[in-house]
C-alpha positions in Angstrom: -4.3 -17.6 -11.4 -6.2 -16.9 -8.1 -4.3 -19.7 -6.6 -2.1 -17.7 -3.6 -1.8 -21.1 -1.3 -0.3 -22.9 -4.2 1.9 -20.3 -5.2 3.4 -20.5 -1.8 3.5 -23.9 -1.6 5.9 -23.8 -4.7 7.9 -21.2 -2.7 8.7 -23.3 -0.2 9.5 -25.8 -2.7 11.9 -23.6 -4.5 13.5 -22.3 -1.8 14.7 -25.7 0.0 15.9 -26.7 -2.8 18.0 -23.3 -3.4 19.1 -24.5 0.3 17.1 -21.6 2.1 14.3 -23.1 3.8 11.5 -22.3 5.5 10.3 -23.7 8.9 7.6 -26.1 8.4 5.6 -24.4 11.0 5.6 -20.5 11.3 4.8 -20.2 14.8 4.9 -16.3 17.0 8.0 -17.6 18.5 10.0 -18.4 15.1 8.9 -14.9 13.9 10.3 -13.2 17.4 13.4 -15.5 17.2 14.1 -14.4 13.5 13.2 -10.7 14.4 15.6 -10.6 16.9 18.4 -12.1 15.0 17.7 -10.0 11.9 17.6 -7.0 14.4 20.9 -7.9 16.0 22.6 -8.7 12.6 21.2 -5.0 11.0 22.7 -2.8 14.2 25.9 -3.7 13.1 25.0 -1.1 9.6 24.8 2.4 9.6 22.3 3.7 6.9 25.3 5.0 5.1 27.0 1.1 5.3 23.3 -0.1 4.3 23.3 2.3 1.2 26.7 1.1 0.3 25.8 -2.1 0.5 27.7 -4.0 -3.0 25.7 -5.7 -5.6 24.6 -9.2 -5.2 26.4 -11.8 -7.2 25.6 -15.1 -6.3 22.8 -16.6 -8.5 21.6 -18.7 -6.3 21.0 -16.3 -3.4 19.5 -13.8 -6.2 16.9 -16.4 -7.3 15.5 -16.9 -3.5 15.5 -13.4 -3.4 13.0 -13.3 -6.4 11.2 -16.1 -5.0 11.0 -14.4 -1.6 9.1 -11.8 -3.0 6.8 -13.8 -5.2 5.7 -15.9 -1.6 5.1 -12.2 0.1 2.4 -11.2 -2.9 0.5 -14.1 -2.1 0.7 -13.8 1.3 -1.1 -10.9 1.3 -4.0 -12.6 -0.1 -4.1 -15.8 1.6 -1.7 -16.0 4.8 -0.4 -12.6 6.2 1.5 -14.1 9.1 4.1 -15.3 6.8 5.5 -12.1 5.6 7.5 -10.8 8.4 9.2 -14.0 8.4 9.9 -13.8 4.2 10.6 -10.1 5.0 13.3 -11.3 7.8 15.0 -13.8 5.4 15.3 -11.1 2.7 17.0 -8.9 4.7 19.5 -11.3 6.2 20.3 -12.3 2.2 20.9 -8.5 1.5 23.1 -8.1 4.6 25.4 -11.4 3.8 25.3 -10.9 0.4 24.5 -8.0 -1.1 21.5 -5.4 -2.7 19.2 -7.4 -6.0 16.5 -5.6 -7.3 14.2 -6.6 -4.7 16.6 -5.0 -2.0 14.2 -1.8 -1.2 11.2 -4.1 -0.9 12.3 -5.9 1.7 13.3 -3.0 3.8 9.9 -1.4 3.4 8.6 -4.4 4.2 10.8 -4.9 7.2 10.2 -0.9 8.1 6.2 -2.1 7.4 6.7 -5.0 10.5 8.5 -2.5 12.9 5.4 -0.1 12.8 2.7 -2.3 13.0 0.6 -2.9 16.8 3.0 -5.2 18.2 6.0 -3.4 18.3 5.2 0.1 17.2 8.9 1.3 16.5 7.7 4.2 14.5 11.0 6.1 14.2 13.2 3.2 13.0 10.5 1.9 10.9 10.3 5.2 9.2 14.4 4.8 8.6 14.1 1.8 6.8 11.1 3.0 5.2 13.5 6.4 4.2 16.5 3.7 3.0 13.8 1.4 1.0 13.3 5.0 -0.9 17.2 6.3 -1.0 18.0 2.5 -2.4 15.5 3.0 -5.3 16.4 6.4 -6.5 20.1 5.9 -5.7 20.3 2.5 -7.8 18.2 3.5 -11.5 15.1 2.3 -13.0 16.0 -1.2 -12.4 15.6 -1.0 -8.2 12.6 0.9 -8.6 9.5 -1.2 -7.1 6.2 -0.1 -6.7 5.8 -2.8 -3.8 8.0 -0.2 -1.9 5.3 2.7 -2.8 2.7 0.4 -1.1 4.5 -0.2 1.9 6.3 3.2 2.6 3.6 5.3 1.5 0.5 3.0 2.5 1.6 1.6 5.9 4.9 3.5 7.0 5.1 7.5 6.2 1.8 7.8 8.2 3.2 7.5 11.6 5.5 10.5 10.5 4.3 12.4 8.1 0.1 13.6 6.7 -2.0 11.1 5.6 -2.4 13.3 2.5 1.2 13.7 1.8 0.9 9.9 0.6 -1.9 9.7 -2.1 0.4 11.6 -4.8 3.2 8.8 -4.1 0.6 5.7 -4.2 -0.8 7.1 -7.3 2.8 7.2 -8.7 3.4 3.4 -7.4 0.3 2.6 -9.7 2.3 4.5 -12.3 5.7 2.6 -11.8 3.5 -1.0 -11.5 1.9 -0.3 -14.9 5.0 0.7 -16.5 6.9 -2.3 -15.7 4.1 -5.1 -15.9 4.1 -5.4 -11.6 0.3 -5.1 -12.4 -0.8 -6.7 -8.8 1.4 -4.2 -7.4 0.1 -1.4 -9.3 -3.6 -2.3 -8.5 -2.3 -2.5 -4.3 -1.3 0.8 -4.9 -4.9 2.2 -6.2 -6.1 -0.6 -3.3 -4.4 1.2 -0.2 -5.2 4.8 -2.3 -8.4 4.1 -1.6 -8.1 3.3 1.7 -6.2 6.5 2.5 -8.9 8.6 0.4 -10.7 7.8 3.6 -8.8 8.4 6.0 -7.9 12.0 4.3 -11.8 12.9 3.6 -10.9 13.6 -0.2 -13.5 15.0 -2.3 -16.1 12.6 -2.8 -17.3 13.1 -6.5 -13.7 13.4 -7.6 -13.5 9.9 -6.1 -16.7 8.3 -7.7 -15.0 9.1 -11.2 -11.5 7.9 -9.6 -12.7 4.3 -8.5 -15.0 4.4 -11.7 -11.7 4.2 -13.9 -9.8 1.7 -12.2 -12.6 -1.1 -11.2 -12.5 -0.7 -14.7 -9.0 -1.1 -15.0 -8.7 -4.1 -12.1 -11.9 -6.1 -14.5 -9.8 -5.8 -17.4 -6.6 -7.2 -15.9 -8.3 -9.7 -14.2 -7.2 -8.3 -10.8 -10.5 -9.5 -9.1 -9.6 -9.1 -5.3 -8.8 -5.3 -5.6 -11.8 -4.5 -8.6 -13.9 -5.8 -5.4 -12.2 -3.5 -3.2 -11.8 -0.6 -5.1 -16.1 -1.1 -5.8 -16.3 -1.5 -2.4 -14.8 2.2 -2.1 -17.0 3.5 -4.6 -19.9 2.3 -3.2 -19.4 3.9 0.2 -18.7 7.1 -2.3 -21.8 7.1 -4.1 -23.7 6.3 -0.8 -22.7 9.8 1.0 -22.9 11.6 -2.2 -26.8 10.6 -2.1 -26.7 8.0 -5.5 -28.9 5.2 -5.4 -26.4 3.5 -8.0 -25.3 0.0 -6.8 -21.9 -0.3 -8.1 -21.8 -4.1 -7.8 -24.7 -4.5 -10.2 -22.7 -2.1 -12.1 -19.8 -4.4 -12.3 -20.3 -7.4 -11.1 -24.0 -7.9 -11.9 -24.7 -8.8 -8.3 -26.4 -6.6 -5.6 -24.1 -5.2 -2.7 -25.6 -7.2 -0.3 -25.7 -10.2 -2.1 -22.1 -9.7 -3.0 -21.0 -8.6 0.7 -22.6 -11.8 2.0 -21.0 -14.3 -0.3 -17.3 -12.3 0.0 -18.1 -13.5 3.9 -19.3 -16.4 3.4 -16.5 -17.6 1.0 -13.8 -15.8 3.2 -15.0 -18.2 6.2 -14.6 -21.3 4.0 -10.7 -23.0 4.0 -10.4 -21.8 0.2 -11.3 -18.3 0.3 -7.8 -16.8 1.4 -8.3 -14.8 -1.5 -11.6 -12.7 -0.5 -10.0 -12.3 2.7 -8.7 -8.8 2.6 -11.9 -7.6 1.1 -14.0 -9.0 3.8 -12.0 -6.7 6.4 -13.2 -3.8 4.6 -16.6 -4.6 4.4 -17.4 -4.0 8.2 -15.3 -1.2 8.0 -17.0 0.7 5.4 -20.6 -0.2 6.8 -20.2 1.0 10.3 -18.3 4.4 8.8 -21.5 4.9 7.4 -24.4 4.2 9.8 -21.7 6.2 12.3 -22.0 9.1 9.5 -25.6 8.6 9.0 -26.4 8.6 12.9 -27.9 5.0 12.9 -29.5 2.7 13.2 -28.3 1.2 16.2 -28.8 -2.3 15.5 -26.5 -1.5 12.0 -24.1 -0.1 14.0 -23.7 -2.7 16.4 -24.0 -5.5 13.8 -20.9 -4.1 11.6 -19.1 -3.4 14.8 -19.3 -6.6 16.0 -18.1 -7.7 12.6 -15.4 -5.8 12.7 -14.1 -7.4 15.9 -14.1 -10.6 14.4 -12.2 -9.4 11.6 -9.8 -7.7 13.5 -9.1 -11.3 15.8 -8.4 -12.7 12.1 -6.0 -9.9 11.4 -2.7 -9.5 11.4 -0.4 -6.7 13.3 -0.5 -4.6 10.2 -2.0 -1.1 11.0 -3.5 -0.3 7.3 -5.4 3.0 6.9 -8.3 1.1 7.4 -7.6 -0.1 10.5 -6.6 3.0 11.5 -9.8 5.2 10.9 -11.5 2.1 11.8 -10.3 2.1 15.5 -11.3 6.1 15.7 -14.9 5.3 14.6 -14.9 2.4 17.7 -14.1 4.8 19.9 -16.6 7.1 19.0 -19.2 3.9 18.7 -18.2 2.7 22.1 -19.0 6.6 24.0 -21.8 6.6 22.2 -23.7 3.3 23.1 -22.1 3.9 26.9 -24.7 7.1 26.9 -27.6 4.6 25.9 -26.9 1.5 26.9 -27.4 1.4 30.7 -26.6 -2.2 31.0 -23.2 -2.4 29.4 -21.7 1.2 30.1 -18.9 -0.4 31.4 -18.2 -2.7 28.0 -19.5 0.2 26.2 -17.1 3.1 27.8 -13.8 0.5 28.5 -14.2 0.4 23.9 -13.9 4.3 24.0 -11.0 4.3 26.8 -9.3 2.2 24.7 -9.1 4.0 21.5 -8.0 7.4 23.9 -5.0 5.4 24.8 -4.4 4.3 21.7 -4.6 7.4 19.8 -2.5 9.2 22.5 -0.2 7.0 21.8 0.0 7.5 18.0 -1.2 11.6 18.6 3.1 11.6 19.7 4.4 10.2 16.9 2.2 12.3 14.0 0.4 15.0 16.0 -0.7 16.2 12.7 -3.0 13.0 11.7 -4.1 12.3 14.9 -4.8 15.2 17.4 -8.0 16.2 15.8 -9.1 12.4 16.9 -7.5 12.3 20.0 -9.6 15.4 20.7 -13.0 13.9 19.7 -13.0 10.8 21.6 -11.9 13.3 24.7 -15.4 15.3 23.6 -16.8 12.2 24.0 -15.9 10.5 27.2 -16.1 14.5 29.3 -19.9 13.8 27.5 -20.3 10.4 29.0 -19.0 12.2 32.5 -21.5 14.7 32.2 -18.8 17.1 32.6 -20.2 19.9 30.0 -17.3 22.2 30.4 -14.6 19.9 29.4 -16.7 18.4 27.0 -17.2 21.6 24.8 -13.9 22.9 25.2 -12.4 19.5 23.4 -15.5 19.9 21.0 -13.8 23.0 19.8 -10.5 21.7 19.5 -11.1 18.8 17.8 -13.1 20.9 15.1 -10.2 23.4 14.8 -7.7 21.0 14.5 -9.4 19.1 11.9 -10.1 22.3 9.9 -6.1 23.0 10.1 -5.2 19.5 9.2 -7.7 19.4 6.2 -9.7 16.5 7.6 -12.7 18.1 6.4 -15.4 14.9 7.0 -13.7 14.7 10.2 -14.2 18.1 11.0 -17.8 17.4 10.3 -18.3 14.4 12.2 -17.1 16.6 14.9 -19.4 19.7 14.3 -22.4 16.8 14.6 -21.2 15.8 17.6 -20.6 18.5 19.6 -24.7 19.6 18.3 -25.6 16.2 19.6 -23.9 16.8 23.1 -26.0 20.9 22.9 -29.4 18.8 22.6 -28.6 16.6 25.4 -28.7 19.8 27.6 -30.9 21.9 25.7 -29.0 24.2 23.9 -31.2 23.8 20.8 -29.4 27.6 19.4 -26.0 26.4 19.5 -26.9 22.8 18.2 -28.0 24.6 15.5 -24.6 26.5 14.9 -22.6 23.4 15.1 -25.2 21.9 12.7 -24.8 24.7 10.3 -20.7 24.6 10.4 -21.3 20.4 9.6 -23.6 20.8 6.9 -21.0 23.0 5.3 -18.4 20.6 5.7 -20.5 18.1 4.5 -21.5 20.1 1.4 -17.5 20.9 0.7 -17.1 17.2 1.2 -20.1 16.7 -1.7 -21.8 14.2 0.7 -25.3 15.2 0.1 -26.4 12.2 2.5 -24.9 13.8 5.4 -26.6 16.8 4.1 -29.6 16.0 3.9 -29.7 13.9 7.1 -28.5 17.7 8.5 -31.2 19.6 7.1 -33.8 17.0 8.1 -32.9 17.4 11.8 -32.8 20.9 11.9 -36.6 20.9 10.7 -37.3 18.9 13.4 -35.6 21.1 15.8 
């Protein structure tokens, strides 16, 4: 009904009077405190005990269970920060008394809290993530849940396994949510889809007809917060491929920047929990393109600085968003610490940050992250005025994209290592790395990009 608070107001209800409470205020300290007794209480199981785990028989405890997961759905609109804490009491219920239904949610969800930016516990994240699975296909149609396709496949195989490895399974969650009336579920599915799409540099016109059919789909089952998100994605679509469509006035009758602005303005207002998850996007998609589009500055800098505040807003979940969002910082902060005299330090200390970061991740999924890892490298040995370095990670970072079929990545890195060539006058290879981008961009189908390509090369 578009009502997330009030459906977590009745949860809390329900749930003291089923005598499992909540605390009245969630603060960081009652979510560590029931982290570490949940922890505690779970090292006692081996996955095999966990797996074995007998049915749940108590009515009463099977009922919170269901009312558990009804609280975490509308959490996700309105108030994020109370899902590790509904994801901490489900688990303690399953380990006193038994697997329900809802079981391999809450361990993807709990697998979804150990991976995110505060604790980053990628390999036991990715167990629970691996048990969430094992539970559904080892317990029948019944335990099947396409919240679990959503968190293992949106938020947790990622840190282990390629980013495109994961878009078959979320489109098969949409499958499983449809099939058994889970329609919110379903349409998160398509939502975080989307996401990854980006992340993965999947074929842009393929994708335009893709987010044509659901926003569609989202309108007609009145699933308002992901029909804006999924136009949102098909927007940014359209805009690479060169269309001068504007799917909001397509579907919503509204202008994208007339939409953009009220989703921001409403998000800011104490009602608007639920356009809260598609304002985080909306910086995110901007600056991804003025980034891809090579400015303006002041663009750039105004979606970046949106983005920020978003981000203060946000919780410790690292969705694929988020994710290709920080990569795009770092190569916003190297590239303003060239230009921008005066703040080099702010500037270059944004860029450092994302290297340690993606270092970081590059050791627990070499395969999504290295290419990245090598980029923002590029970028700082650029900054030094170290040319050597500078080319050589150029060069990587392209190759390694090529072999991990991040083809707009591998662009975006072509572009940049032609940008670095002009800055030292090597107008003939600038051209080459030019060439190799607009051919990435062409496989891509971003006829922006190529365009914007061609036009520079004239003026070379």
């Amino acid at each position: 009904l578009g009502q997330p608070d009030e459906v977590i107001r009745m949860c809390k209800d329900l749930l003291q009077k089923l005598d499992e409470p909540l605390p009245t205020e969630v603060s960081k300290n009652v979510i560590i405190q029931e982290f570490i007794r949940t922890k505690a209480k779970l090292k006692t199981f081996t996955e095999e005990d966990l797996l074995a785990l007998p049915y749940m028989t108590d009515k009463k405890k099977s009922t919170a269970m269901l009312i558990l997961s009804c609280a975490v759905n509308a959490a996700i609109l309105c108030q994020p920060y109370l899902i590790p804490l509904l994801s901490f009491r489900s688990m303690n219920l399953t380990l006193d008394h038994g697997v329900s239904s809802l079981t391999a949610s809450c361990f993807a969800t709990y697998g979804c809290w150990l991976v995110n930016n505060l604790i980053s516990d990628f390999e036991e994240g990715f167990r629970m993530g691996q048990v969430a699975t094992k539970l559904m296909n080892l317990r029948g149609e019944e335990y099947i849940n396409s919240q679990v396709f959503v968190s293992v496949y949106g938020l947790i195989n990622v840190w282990r396994q390629p980013f495109q490895a994961c878009l078959d399974m979320l489109l098969e969650g949409y499958e499983v949510g449809m099939r058994q009336g889970d329609i919110h579920n379903a349409f998160n599915c398509i939502a975080m889809y989307g996401q990854m799409t980006t992340c993965c540099g999947s074929s842009l016109r393929e994708m335009v007809e893709c987010f044509r059919l659901y926003c569609k789909n989202a309108i007609m089952f009145n699933e308002h917060v992901y029909a804006h998100s999924l136009v949102g994605q098909l927007q940014l679509a359209l805009s690479l491929i060169g269309s001068s469509e504007d799917a909001y006035q397509t579907f919503f009758k509204i202008t994208k920047n007339d939409s953009e602005h009220s989703c921001i303005q409403k998000s800011m207002e104490s009602d608007g929990g639920g356009y809260i998850n598609h304002f985080r996007l909306i910086p995110f998609r901007n600056k991804l393109f003025f980034v891809l589009m090579d400015g303006p500055d002041e663009e750039i800098k105004k979606w970046y600085e949106l983005g920020q505040k978003v981000d203060e807003t946000s919780t410790q979940t690292i969705f694929p968003r988020r994710i290709h969002g920080f990569f795009i910082d770092g190569m916003i902060g190297f590239s303003f610490a060239r230009r921008d005299k005066d703040e080099r330090g702010v500037w270059e200390e944004v860029g450092n940050s994302m290297v340690s970061k993606f270092q970081k991740w590059k050791e627990s999924s070499e395969w999504n992250f290295i290419n990245k890892v090598y980029l923002l490298l590029a970028e700082r040995y650029f900054l030094q005025d170290d040319q050597e370095n500078a080319f050589e990670h150029y060069d990587l970072a392209i190759k390694a994209a090529a072999d991990h079929r991040f083809l707009h990545e591998e662009g975006l890195a072509n572009v940049a290592a032609a940008k670095c060539c002009l800055h030292y006058d090597k107008q003939k290879e600038a051209l080459i790395y030019y060439a190799n981008a607009k051919d990435c961009y062409q496989r891509w189908g971003a006829t922006a990009l190529v365009n914007m390509i061609d036009e520079r090369c004239r003026n070379l």
